[in-house]
C-alpha positions as CSV (number, residue, x, y, z in Angstrom):
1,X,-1.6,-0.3,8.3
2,X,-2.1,1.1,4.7
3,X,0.7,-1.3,2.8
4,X,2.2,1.6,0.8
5,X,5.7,2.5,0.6
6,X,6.0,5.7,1.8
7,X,9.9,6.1,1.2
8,X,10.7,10.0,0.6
9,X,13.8,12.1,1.0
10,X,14.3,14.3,3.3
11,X,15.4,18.0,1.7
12,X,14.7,21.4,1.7
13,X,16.3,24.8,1.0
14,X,17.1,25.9,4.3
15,X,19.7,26.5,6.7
16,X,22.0,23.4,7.9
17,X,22.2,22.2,11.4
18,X,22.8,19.0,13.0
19,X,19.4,17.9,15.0
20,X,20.3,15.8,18.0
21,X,18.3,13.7,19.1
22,X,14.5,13.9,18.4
23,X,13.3,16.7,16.4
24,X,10.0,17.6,17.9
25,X,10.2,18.5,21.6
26,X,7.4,18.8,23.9
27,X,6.3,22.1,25.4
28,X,3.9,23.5,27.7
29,X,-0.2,22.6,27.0
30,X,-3.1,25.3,27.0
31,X,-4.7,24.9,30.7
32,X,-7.5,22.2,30.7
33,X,-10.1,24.3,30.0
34,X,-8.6,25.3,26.8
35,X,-6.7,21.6,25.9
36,X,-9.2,19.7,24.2
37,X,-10.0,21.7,21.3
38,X,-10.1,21.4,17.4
39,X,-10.3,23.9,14.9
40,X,-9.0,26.6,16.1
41,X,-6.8,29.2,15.3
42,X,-3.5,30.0,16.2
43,X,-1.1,32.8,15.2
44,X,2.3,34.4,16.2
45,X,2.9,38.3,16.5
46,X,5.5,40.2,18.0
47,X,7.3,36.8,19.1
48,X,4.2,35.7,21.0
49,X,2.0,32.8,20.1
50,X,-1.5,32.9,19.8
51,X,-4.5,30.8,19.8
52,X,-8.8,31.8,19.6
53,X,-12.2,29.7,19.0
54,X,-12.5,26.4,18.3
55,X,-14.5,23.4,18.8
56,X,-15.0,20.8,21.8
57,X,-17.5,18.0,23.1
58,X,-18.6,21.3,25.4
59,X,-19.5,23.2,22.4
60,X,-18.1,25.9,20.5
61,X,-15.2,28.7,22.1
62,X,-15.0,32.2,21.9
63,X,-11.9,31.6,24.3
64,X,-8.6,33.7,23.3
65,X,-4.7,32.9,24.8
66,X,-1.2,34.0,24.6
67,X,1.7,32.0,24.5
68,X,5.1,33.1,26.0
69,X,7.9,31.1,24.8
70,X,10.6,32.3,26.9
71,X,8.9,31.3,29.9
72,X,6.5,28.4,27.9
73,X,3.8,29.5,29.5
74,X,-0.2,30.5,28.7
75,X,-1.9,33.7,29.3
76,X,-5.5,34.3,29.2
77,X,-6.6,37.2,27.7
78,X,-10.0,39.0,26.9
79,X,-12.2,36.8,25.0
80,X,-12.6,36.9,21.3
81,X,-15.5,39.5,20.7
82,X,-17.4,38.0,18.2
83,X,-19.4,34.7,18.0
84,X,-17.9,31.9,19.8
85,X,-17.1,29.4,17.1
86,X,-15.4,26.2,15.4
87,X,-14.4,25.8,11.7
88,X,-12.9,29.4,11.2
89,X,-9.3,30.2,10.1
90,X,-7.2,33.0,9.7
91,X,-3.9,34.3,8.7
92,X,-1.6,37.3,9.3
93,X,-0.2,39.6,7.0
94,X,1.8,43.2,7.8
95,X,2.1,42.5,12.1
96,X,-2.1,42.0,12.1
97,X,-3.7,38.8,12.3
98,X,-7.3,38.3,9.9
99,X,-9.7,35.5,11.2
100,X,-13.1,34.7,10.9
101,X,-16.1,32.8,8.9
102,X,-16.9,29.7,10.4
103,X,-19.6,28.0,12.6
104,X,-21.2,29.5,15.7
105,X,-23.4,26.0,16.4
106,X,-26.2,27.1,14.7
107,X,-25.2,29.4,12.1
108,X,-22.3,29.3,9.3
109,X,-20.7,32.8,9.3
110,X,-18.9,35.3,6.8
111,X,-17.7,37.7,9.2
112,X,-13.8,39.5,9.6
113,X,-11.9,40.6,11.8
114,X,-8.9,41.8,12.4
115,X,-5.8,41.8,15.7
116,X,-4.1,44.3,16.6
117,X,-1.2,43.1,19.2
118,X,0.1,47.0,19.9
119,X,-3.6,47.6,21.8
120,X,-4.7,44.2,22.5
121,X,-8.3,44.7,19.9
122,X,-10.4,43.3,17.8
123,X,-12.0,45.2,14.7
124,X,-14.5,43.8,12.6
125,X,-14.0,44.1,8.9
126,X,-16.6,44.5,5.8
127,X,-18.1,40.9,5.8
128,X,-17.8,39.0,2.7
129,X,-20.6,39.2,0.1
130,X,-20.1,35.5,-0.6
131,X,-22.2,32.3,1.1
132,X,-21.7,32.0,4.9
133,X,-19.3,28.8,5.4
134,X,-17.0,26.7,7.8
135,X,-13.2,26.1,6.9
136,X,-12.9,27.7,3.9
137,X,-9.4,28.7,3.2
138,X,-7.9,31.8,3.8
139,X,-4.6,33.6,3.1
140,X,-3.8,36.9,3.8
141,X,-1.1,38.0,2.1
142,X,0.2,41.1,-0.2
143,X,-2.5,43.3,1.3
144,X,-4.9,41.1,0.6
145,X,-7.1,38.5,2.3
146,X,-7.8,35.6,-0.5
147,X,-11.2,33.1,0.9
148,X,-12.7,30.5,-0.8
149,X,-14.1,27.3,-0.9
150,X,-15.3,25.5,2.5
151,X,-19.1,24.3,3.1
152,X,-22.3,25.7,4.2
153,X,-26.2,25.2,4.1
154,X,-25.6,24.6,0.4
155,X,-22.8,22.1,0.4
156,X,-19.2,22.1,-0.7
157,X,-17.8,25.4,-2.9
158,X,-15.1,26.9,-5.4
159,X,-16.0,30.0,-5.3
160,X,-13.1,32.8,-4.5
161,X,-12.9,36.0,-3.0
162,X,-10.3,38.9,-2.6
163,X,-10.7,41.0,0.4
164,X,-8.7,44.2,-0.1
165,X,-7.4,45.4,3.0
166,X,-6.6,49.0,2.5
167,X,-10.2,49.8,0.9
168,X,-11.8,47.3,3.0
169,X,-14.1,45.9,-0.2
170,X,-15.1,42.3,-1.2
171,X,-14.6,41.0,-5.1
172,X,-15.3,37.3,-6.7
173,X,-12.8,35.9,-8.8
174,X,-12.5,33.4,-10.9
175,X,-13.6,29.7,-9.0
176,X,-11.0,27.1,-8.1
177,X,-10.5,25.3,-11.5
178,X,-11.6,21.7,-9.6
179,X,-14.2,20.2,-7.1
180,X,-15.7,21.9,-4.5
181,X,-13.8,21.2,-1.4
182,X,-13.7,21.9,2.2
183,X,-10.9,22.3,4.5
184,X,-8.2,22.6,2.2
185,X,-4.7,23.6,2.9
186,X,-2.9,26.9,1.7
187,X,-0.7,29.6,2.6
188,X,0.7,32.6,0.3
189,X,4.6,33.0,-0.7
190,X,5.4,36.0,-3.6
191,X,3.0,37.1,-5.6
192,X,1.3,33.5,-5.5
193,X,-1.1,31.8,-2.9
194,X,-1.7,28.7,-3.0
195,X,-4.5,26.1,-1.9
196,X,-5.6,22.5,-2.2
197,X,-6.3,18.9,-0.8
198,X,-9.3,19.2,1.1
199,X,-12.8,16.8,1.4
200,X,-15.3,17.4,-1.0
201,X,-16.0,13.7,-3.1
202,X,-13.3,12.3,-2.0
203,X,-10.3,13.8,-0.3
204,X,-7.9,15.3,-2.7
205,X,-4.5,15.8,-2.9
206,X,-4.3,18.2,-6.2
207,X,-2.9,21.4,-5.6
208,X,-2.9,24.8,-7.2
209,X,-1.6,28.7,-7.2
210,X,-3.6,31.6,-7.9
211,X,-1.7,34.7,-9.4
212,X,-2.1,37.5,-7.2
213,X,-1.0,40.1,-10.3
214,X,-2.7,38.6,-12.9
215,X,-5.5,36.8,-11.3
216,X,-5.3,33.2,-12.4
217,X,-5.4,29.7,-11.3
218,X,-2.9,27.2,-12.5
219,X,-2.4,23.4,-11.1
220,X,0.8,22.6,-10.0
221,X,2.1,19.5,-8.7
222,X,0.3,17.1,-6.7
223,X,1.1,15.5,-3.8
224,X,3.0,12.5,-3.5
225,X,0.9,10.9,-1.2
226,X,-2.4,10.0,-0.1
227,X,-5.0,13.0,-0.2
228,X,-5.7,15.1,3.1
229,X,-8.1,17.0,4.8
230,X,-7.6,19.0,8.2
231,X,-4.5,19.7,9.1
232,X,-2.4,23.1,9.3
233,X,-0.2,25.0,7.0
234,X,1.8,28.2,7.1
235,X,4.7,29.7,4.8
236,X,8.2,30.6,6.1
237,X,11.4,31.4,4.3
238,X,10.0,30.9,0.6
239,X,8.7,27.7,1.6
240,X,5.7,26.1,2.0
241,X,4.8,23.3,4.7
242,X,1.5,21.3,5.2
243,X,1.7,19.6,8.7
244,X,-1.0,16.3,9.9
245,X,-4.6,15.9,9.2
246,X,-6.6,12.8,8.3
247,X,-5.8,10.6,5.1
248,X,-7.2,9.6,2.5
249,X,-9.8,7.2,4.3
250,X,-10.7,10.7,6.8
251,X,-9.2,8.3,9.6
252,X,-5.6,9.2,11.2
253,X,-2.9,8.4,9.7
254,X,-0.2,6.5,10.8
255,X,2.7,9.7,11.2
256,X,2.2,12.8,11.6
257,X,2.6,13.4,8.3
258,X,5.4,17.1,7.3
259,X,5.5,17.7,4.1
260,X,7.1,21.3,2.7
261,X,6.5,22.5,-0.9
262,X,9.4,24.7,-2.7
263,X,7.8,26.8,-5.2
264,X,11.0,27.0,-7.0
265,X,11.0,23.5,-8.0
266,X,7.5,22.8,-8.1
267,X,8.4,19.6,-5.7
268,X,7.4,18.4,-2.3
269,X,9.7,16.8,0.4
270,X,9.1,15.1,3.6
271,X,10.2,16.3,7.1
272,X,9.9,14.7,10.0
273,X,6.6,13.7,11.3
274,X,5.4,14.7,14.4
275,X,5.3,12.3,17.4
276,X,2.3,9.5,17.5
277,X,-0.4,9.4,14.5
278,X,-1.7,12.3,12.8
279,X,-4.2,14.9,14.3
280,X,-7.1,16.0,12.6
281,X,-7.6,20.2,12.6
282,X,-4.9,21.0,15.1
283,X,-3.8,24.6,15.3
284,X,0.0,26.0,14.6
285,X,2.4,28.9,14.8
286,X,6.0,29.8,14.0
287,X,7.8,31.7,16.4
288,X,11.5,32.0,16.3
289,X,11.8,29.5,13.0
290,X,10.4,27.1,15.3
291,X,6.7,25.9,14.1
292,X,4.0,24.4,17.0
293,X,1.3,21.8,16.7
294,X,-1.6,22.9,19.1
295,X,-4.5,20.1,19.9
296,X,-6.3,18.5,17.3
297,X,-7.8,15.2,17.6
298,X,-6.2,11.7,16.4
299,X,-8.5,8.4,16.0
300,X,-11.0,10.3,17.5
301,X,-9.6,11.3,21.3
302,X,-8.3,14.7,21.8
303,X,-4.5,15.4,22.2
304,X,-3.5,18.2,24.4
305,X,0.3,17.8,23.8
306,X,1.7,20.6,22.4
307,X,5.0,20.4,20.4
308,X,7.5,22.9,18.4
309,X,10.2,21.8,16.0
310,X,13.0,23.9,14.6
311,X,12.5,24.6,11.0
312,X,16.2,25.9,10.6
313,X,17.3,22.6,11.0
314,X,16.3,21.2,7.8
315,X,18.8,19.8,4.9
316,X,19.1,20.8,1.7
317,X,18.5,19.7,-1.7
318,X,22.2,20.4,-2.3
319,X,23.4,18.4,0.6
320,X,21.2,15.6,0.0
321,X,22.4,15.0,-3.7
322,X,25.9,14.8,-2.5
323,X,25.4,12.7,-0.1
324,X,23.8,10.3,-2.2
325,X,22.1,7.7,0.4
326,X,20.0,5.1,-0.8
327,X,17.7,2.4,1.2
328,X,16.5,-1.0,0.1
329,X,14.5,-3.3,0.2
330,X,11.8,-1.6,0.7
331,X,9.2,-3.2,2.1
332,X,11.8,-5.4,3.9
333,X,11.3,-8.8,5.8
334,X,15.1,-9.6,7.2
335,X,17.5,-6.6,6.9
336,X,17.8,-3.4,5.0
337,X,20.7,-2.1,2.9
338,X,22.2,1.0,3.4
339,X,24.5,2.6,0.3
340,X,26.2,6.2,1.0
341,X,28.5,7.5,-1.2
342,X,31.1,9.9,-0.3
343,X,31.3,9.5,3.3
344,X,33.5,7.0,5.2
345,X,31.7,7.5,8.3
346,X,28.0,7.7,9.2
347,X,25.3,6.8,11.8
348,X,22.2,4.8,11.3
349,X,19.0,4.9,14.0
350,X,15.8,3.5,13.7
351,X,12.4,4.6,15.5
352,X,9.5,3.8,16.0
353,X,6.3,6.1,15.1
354,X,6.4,7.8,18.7
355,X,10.3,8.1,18.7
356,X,11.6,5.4,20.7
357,X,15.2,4.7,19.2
358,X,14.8,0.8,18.6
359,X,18.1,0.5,16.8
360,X,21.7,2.6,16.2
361,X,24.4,1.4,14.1
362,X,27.8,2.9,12.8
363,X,29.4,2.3,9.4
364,X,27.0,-0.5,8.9
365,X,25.8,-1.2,5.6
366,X,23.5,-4.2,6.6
367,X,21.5,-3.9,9.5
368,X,19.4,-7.0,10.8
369,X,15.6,-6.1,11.6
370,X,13.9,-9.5,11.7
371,X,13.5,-8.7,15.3
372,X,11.4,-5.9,14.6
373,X,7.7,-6.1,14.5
374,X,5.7,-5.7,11.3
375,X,5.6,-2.1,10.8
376,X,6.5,1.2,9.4
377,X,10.1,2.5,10.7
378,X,12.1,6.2,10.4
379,X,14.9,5.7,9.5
380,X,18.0,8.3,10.0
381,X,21.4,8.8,8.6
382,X,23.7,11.0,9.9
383,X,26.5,11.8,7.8
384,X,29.2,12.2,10.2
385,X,31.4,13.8,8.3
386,X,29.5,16.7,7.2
387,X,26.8,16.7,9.9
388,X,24.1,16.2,7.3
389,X,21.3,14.1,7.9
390,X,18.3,12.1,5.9
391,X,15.0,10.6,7.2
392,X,13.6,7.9,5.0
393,X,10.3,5.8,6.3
394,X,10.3,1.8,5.4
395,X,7.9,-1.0,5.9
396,X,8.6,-4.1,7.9
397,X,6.6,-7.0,6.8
């Protein structure tokens, strides 16, 4: 257990519902000759889920599914047409989804292509001028595809690229204004994309935006916590949300880690982590406001669980301030001290990392834990007046 005390609020510009009961909920896995991959890449159009490629202990994929979730169930379709590979990544923009670069086993690659969901094909694009290279990043977004960073024969990079999808050309830009990195996290919201974390030496968790009008990098903030490397990201809503990967140590961590990022604010939150410890280059798509973790590995064994959580339910930054809940002491040894202002009646439930509900109290401001094992704990409070709801995360020692 890394002794830190990762206590942050949960809040986020969204639309208010009250979750019940556990947040993530399991759904249907890939069939077992697809379920124990990593590095893949997963996508949603037209309100179907998507996933291609990746890596396994038999080798490298060229494999390519469809996920139905009205019926949570897996299609196979017509494998991916180019070189079976791990350590791509892709990104849709305009109802197309843009993949490619990676490594074929032997080979790093700098290939494109593009989906088309209306015919079911694959189209390969103008191949990027740059160094051949596994998990750079890559956003597509305002009719653009942005790549950089990643590794290849030659080690870690900055360098960055604009693909412009209309004309179908390649042109460098100005590098990432820090270390060379691979498998950073991005995705694109505005006229901004941006990308960070990553492994290059050390695991990072700076972060920055490049202007997509006037072609620029800036830092922004950092992440409150420890620095990551291979998870998944995406955009929805205006918002930004990086989901898992390894820490700090490029080990699991203990949660599944959910952070979002409003651009508005410059400022990250915490969500609620996804069930056991983190997993290292999982896959994800949203479909229906509802985002999906797809495989991955965590402390080195594949997991072929698949889950989806509802990213409408989220709380505020508004309705967080007025609730005004604190929690202390935090670490804590005996009991822990709840202080809500405002509200006359609330709920209080703690859990374990894999969502076992150890504890549930009402109107208690005090709660005993010194039967609880050293530990970290979620805690939530449920304002039961408004229906709004916090998770915090303590430490039992």
């Amino acid at each position: 257990m890394r002794l830190k005390i990762l206590l942050y609020i949960i809040c986020f510009l969204g639309v208010q519902h009250s979750i019940k009961g556990q947040d993530w909920t399991q759904v249907s896995s890939l069939p077992d000759s697809f379920n124990q991959t990593h590095h893949s890449f997963a996508f949603s159009l037209n309100n179907l889920g998507y996933i291609v490629a990746g890596s396994s202990n038999s080798g490298v994929h060229d494999d390519f599914y469809q996920y139905d979730p009205v019926n949570d169930i897996w299609t196979e379709l017509n494998n991916f047409p180019g070189s079976a590979r791990g350590y791509a990544i892709g990104d849709t923009w305009d109802g197309k989804a843009y993949f490619g670069f990676g490594y074929d086993g032997n080979n790093y690659l700098n290939d494109l292509w593009v989906f088309n969901y209306e015919d079911m094909s694959w189209t390969q694009l103008a191949s990027c001028p740059c160094s051949a290279r596994a998990h750079p990043a890559l956003i597509a977004h305002n009719d653009k595809v942005y790549v950089g960073m990643g590794n290849g024969s030659s080690g870690n990079m900055n360098d960055w690229w604009v693909y412009d999808i209309p004309l179908n050309t390649w042109t460098q830009k100005d590098n990432l204004p820090s270390a060379p990195r691979h498998h950073p996290f991005q995705f694109g919201i505005d006229n901004f994309v941006y990308a960070g974390f990553g492994h290059g030496n050390g695991i990072f968790n700076n972060w920055f935006r490049f202007d997509t009008i006037n072609e620029n990098w800036d830092e922004v903030a950092s992440l409150p916590a420890e620095g990551r490397v291979a998870g998944t990201q995406f955009s929805y809503n205006g918002i930004g949300y990086v989901l898992s990967g390894d820490g700090e140590d490029h080990s699991s961590m203990e949660t599944g880690e959910f952070w979002a990022y409003d651009p508005s604010l410059n400022t990250w939150y915490e969500l609620p982590p996804h069930p056991s410890s983190s997993r290292w280059a999982p896959a994800s798509f949203i479909l229906e406001g509802e985002v999906y973790i797809i495989n991955g590995t965590s402390y080195n064994q594949y997991v072929s669980e698949i889950y989806k959580f509802d990213l409408n339910s989220l709380l505020s930054i508004n309705e967080y301030n007025n609730l005004n809940i604190s929690v202390y002491p935090n670490p804590t040894t005996d009991n822990l001290n709840i202080k809500i202002s405002g509200s006359a009646s609330f709920n209080v439930n703690i859990y374990d990392l894999n969502g076992k509900l150890l504890k549930s109290e009402k109107n208690n401001t005090s709660i005993q834990i010194q039967d609880l094992t050293n530990g970290l704990y979620i805690v939530e409070i449920l304002d039961l007046e408004s229906d709004k709801k916090i998770i915090k995360k303590i430490i039992k020692e």
